[in-house]
N, C-alpha and C positions, 0 to 999 in steps of 0.2 A: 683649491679648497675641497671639491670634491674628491679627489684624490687621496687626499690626508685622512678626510672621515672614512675614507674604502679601505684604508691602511689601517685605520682606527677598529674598524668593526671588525675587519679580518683578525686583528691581534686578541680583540676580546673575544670570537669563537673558537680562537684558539687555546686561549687560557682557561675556559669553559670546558671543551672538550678533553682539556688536560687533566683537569680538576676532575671533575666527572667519571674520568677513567680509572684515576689511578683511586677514587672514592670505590671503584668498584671491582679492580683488584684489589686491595686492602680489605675490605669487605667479605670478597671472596675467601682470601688467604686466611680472615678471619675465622671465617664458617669451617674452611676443609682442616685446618689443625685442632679447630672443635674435636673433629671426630678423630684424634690420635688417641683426645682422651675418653673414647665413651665405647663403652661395648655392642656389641651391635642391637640391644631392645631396651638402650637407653639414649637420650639426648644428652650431647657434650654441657659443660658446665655453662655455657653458657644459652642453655634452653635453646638446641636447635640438632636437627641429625637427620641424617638420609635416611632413608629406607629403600629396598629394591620389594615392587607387589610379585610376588609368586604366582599365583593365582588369575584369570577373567574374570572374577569377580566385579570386576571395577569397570570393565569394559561398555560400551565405546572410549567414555572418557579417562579410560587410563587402563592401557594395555597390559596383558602380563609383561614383566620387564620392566616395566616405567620405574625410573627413582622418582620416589618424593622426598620434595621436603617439609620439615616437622617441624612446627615450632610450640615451647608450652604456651599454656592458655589457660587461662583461669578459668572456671565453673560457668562463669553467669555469661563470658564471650562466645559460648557455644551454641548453635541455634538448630533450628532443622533447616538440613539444607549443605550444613557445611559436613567437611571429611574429616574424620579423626583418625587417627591410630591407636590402638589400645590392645592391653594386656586380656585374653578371656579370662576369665577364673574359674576355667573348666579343664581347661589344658596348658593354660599359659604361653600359648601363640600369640605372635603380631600380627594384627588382621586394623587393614585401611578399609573402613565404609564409612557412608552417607548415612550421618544422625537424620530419622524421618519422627521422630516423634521425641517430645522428652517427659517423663513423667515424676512428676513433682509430690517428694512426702515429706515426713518429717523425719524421715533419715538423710532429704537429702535429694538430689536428682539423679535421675537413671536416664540412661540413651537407650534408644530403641534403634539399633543400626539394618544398613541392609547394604550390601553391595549393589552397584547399579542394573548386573545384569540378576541379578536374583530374583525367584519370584515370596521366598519364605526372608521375614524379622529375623536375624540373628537375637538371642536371648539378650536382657538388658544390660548395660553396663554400666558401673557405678563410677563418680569421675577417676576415683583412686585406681583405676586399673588405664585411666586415657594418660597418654603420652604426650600429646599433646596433637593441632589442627592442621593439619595440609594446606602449606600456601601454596604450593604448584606443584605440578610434575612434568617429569620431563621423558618421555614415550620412547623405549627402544635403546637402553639404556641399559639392558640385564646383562652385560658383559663387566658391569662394573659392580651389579652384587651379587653374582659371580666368581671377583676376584678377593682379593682382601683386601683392609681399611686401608692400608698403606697403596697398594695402586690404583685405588678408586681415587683417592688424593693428589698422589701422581698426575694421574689421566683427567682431573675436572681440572687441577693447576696447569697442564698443560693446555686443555682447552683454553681458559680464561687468558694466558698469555698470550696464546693464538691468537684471539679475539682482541685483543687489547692491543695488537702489534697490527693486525688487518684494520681496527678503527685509524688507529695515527697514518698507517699510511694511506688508507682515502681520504680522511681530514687534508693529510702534507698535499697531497696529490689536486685536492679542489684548492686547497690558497694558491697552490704554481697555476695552475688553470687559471684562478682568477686574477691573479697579478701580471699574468700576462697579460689576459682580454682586455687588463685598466690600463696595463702599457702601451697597445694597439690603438686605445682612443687618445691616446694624449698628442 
């Protein structure tokens, strides 16, 4: 009886972990052909796109080199606190900071940003110049913006297969483990 249910629970971590996976290759694959179709200081059609930081700006928490990633965001989901990416309207550079203030008129809201290691406000920015909010980044990374879209694409798809082929086989690798150690007590 016990046996069957240890057969039982091992098949559904298994089909879990499968599921799960290939949710997150697909996902991925989703994201990185995003960016076949977007130029480099816009977001792919579907509201999301890399960026490589140039710049210490950001430093500690995201080194020059770091890729982030971008996703749009409407107006009123922005807060202080969080990272944006956005167009100056001074020079028209991509610059990632930390919204510390946001100021409210009747034209509309303005970000007051600042890099983390900065000690001066960069000037305010209107939302029509944000790109959209940094959900994460990923540190040490500047070899892929760097390259162009098409290797950068290459190089994360190869990562994520990697990853996705190293997960099934520790998964394969603990159910022989564990079907042995239930074989041994029977």
């Amino acid at each position: 009886m016990e046996n069957n249910r240890m057969k039982y629970v091992l098949k559904a971590m298994k089909a879990t972990v499968i599921v799960l996976a290939l949710f997150v290759f697909i996902l991925s694959a989703f994201i990185m052909l995003g960016s076949i179709f977007k130029d480099e200081k816009q977001l792919s059609p579907w509201g999301t796109g890399f960026f490589t930081l140039i710049t210490g700006s950001m430093e500690p928490s995201m080194p020059a080199g770091s890729l982030v990633f971008v996703v749009r965001t409407n107006e009123e989901k922005i807060n202080p606190g969080d990272v944006i990416t956005y167009f100056t309207s001074w020079k028209g550079d991509v610059i990632t900071h930390r919204v510390t203030e946001i100021i409210k008129s009747e034209k509309g809201r303005r970000f007051i940003t600042r890099g983390d290691a900065n000690s001066v406000d960069d000037p305010s920015v209107i939302f029509e110049n944000v790109i959209g909010r940094v959900m994460f980044s990923v540190p040490g990374i500047k070899s892929f913006g760097d390259a162009s879209e098409a290797a950068k694409i290459a190089g994360m798809s190869i990562i994520g297969i990697g990853g996705v082929l190293l997960v099934f086989g520790l998964i394969n690798g603990m159910i022989k483990k564990t079907k042995t150690l239930v074989g041994d007590r029977e």
